[in-house]
Residue frames relative to the residue before (quaternion, step in Angstrom):
aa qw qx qy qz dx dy dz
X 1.0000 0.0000 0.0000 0.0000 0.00 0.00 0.00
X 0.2763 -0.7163 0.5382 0.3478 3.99 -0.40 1.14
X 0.7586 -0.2360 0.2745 0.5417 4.21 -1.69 0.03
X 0.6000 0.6795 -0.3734 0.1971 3.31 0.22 -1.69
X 0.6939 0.4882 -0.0124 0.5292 3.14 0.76 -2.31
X 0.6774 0.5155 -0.3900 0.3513 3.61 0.49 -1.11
X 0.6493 0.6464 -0.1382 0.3762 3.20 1.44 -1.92
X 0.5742 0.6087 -0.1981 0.5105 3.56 1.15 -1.10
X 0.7703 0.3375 -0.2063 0.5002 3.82 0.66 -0.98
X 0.3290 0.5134 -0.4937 0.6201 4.06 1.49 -0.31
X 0.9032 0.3222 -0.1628 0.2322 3.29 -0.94 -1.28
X 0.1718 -0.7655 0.6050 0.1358 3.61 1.47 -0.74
X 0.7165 -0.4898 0.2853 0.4066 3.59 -1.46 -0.97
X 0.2534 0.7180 -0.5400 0.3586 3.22 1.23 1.01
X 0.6696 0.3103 0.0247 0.6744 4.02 1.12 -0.87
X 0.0911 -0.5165 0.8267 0.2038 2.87 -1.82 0.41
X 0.3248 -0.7211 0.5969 0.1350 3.15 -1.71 0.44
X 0.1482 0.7729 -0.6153 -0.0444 4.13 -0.61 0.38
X 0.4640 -0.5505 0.6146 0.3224 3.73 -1.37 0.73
X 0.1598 0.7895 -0.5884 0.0705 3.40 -1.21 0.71
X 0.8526 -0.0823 -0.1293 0.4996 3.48 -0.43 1.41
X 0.6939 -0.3564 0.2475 0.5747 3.46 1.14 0.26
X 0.5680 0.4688 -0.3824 0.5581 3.71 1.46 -0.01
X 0.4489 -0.5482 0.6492 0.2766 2.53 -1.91 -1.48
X 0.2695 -0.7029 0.6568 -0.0436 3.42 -1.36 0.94
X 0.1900 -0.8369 0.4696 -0.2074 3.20 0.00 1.86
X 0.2387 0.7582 -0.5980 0.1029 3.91 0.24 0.64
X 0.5079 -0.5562 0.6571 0.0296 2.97 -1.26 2.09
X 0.1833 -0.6749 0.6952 -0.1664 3.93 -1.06 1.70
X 0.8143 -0.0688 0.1176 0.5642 3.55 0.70 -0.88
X 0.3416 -0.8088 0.4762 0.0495 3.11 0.05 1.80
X 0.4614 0.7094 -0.2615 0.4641 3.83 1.08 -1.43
X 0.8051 0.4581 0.0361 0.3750 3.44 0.00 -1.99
X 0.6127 0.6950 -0.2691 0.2630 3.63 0.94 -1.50
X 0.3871 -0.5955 0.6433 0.2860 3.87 -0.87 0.58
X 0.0261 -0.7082 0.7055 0.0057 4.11 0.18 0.70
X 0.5970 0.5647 -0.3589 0.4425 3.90 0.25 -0.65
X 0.7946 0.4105 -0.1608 0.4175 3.03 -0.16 -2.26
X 0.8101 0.2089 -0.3724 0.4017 3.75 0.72 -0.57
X 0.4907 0.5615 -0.5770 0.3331 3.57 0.58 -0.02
X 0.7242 0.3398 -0.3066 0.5158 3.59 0.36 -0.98
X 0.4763 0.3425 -0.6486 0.4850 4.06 0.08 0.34
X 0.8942 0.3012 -0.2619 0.2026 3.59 -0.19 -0.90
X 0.3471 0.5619 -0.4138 0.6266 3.67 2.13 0.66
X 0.7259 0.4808 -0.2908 0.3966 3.81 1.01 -0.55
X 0.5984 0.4140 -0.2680 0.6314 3.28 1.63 -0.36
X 0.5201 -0.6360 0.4876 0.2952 3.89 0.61 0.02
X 0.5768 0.5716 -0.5191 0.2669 3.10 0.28 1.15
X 0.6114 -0.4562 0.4958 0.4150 3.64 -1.12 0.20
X 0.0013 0.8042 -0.5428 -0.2421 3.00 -1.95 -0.04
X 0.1322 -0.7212 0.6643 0.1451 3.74 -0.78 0.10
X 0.1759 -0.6988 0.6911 0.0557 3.21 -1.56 0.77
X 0.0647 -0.8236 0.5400 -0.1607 3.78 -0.57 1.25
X 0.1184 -0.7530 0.5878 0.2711 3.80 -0.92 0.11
X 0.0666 -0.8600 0.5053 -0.0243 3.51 -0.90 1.17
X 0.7038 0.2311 -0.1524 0.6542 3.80 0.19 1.19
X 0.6591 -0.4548 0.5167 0.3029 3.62 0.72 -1.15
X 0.6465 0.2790 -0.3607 0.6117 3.08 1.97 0.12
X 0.5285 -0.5771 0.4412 0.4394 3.92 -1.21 -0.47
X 0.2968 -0.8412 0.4517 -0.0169 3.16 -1.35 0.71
X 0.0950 -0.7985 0.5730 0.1582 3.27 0.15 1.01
X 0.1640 -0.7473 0.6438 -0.0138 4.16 -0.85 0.87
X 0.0156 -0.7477 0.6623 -0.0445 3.99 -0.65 1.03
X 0.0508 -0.5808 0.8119 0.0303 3.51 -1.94 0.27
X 0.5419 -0.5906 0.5138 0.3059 3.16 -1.32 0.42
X 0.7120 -0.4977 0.4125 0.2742 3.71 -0.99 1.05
X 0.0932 -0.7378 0.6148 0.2626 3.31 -1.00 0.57
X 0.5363 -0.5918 0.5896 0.1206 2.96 -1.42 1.30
């Protein structure tokens, strides 16, 4: 299963998930409910950064791949 797909089933319909620039774009729907754990460490396990942001009024979780 590529991130994308993996990332989508963590989060169910608590999140939406989109690939962006080789990351991810992570918008938190149901803060309460969210897997915060389950997805931070899928995406530290794939090597990516993170940033947390609020965009629109909801949270955002925002990745890039790690620099190496």
């Amino acid at each position: 299963m590529d991130p994308v797909e993996r990332l989508k089933k963590i989060v169910e319909d608590t999140g939406e998930v989109h690939s962006v620039y080789g990351g991810f774009e992570i918008r938190v729907l149901k803060p309460t409910l969210f897997p915060w754990y389950r997805a931070m460490n899928e995406l530290l396990e794939i090597g990516q950064e993170i940033w947390i942001n609020k965009k629109e009024g909801k949270i955002c979780i925002i990745s890039e791949p790690a620099a190496q």
